[in-house]
C-alpha positions in Angstrom: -42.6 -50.6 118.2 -39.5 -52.4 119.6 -39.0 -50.0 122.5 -43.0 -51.6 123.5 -41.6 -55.4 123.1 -38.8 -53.9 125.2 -40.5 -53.3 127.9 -42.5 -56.2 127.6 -39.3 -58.4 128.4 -38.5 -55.8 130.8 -41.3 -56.2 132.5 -41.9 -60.4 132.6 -37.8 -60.3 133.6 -39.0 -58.0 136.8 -41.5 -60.5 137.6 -40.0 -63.4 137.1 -37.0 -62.2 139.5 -39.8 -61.5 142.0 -41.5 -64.9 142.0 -37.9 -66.4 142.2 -36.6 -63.8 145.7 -40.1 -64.7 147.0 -40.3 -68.5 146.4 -36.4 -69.0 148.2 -37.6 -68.2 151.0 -37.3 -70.4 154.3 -40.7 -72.2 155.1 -39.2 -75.8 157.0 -43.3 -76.3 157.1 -43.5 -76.3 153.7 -40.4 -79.1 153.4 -41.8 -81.3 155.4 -45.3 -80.9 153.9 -43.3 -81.9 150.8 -41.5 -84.9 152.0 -44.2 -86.5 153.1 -46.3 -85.8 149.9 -43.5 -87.7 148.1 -43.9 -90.5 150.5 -47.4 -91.0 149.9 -47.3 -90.8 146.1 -44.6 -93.5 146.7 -46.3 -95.7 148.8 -49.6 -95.9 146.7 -47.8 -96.1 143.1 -45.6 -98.4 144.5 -42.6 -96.6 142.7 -40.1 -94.8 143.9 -40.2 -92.7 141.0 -42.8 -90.2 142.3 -42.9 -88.1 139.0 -43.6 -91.4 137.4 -45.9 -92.5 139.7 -47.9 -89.1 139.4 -47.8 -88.8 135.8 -49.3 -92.3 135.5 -51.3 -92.8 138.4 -52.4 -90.0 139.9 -52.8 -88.1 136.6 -53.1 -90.4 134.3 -56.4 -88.7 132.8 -53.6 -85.6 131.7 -51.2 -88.3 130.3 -53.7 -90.1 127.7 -54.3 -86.8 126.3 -50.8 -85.4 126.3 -50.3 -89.1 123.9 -53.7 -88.4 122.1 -52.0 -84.9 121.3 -48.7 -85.4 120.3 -50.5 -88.4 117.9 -52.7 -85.4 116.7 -49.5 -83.5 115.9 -48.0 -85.9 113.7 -51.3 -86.4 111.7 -51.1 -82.4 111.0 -47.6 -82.0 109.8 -48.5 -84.9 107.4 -51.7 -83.2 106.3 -50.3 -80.0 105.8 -46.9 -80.7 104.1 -49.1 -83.2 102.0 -49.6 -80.9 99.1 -45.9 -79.6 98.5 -43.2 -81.5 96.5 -40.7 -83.3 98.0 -37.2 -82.0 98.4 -35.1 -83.1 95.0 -31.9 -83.4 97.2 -31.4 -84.0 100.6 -27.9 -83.1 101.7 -26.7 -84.9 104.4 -23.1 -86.0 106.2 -20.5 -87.4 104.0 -17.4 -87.5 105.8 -16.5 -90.7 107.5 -15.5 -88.7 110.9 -19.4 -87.7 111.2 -20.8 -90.6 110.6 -18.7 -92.4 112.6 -19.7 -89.8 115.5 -23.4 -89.5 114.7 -24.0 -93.6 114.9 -22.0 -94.4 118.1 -24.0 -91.1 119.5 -27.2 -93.0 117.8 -26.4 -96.5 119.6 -25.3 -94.7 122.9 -29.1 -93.1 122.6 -30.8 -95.8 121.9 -29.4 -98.2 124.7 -30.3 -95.4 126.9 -34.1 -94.7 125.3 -34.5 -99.0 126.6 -32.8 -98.4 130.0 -35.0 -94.9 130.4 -38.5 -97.5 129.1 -37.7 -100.2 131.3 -36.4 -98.6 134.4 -38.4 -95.2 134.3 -40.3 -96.1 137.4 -37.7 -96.9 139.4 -34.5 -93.7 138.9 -35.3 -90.7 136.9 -36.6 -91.0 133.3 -40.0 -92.6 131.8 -42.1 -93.5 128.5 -41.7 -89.6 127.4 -38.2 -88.8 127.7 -37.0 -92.2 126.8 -39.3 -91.5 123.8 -37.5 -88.6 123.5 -33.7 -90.5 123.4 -35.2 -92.9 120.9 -36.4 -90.2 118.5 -32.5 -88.5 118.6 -31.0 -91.8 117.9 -33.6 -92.2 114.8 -32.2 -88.4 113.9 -28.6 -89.4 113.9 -29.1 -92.2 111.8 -30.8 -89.3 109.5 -28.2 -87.2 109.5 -25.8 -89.5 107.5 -27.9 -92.6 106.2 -30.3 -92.3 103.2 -33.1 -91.1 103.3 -35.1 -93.4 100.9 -33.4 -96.3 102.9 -34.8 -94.8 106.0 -38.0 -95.1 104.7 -38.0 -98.2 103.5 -37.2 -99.8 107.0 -39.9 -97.5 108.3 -42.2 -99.3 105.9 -40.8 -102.6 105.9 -41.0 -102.9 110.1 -44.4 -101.2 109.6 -43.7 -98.6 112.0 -46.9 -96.5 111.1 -48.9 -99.9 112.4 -47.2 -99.9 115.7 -47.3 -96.4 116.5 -50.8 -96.8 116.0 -51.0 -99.8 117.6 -49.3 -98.1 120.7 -51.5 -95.9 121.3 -54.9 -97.8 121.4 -53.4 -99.6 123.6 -51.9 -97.3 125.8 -56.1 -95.8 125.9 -57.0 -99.5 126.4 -54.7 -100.1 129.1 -55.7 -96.7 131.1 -59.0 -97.3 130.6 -58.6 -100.6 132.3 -56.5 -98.7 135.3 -58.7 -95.7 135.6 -61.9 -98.4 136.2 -59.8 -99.6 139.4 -58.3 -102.5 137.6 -54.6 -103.0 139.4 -52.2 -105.2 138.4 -50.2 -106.8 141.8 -47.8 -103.7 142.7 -44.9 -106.1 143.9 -42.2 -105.3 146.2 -41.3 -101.3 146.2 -38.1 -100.7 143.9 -38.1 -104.2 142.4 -38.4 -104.4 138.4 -41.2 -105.9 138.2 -43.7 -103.4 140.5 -46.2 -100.5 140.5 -48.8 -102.3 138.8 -49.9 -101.3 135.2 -47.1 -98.0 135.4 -44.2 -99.7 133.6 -46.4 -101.3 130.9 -47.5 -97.5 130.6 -44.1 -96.6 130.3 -43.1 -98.9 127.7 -46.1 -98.3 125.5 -45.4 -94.3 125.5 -41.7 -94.7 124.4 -42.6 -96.8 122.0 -45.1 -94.0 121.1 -43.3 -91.2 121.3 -40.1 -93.0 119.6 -42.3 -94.1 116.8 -43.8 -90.2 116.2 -40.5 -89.0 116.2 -39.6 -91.3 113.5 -42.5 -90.4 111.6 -42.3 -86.5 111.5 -38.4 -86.9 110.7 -39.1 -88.2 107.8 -41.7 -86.1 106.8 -39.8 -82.9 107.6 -36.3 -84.4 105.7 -38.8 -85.5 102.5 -40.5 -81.7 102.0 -37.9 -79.5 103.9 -34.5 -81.4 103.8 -31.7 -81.9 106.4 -29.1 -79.2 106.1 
């Protein structure tokens, strides 16, 4: 049976190397065609961020239910790992060098997660990944903090509200842009510009961030850390 799974990767390897040799090769057309694609995207966004621009614009229809499912994902690791017992003991960094390196790494990912929310539609980032930076500084704080005091801040800031909370309202506010409702775009590369997009942003890290959170805990209380 192997020699079959061999030949399986043997196989994909082949044709990925083909798509790769054949996609290298020189088209200028296809360049240009490319450049100016980007320039319209940017000019009716009203970002310069054209990944942002399509992701919450153009696409925004994919981008609600990429939210609606990564919500839905949370709700089934809680519904499945309901029933099993929590771990008795949750072993976790002790020595001070660790901790030390795991919180400024926490604080160095956090200020980033807030620059990648606020700033997403102007240089490379967005809602997802600084969603994404938010959720690894919540794990380093994990890694050496309790975790019954982790989850009593997650209670006590009502966490579960807001990520809830942020998502209606990232629905809501689509909604509003999908019927043609546009907030003023502003002046291209300015802070405050491309209409409802950084709003969008914001409300998805907070999202994302916020599930992260939630399915750390979950996945430290029934399967531990280390």
């Amino acid at each position: 049976m192997k020699w079959v799974y061999g030949i399986a990767v043997l196989l994909a390897a082949l044709q990925l190397i083909v798509g790769e040799v054949g996609s290298v090769s020189p088209n200028p057309t296809a360049g240009v065609a490319l450049v100016e694609a980007v320039e319209i995207l940017a000019t009716e966004s009203g970002v310069p961020n054209a990944v942002t621009g399509l992701i919450l614009r153009n696409r925004l229809y994919d981008t609600v239910f990429e939210v609606v499912v990564f919500s839905t994902a949370i709700l089934g690791a809680q519904y499945l790992l309901a029933d099993e017992q929590p771990t008795a003991n949750v072993a976790q960094f002790t020595d001070i060098p660790s901790i030390v390196l795991a919180r400024v790494g926490a604080t160095i990912s956090a200020l980033i997660a807030v620059e990648l929310a606020i700033r997403g539609h102007l240089t490379p980032g967005g809602g997802f990944a600084a969603g994404v930076a938010g959720g690894t500084a919540i794990g380093l704080v994990a890694i050496t903090a309790s975790s019954t005091w982790m989850e009593a801040i997650y209670k006590r800031w009502r966490a579960a509200m807001w990520e809830k909370l942020s998502v209606v309202t990232f629905i809501g506010v689509a909604v509003v842009a999908l019927a043609g409702w546009e907030l003023p775009r502003g002046e291209l590369g300015a802070l405050f510009s491309g209409g409802w997009i950084p709003i969008l942003n914001i409300l998805v890290a907070i999202k994302v961030a916020l599930g992260s959170w939630a399915a750390v805990l979950i996945f430290i209380r029934y399967r531990g850390l280390l």
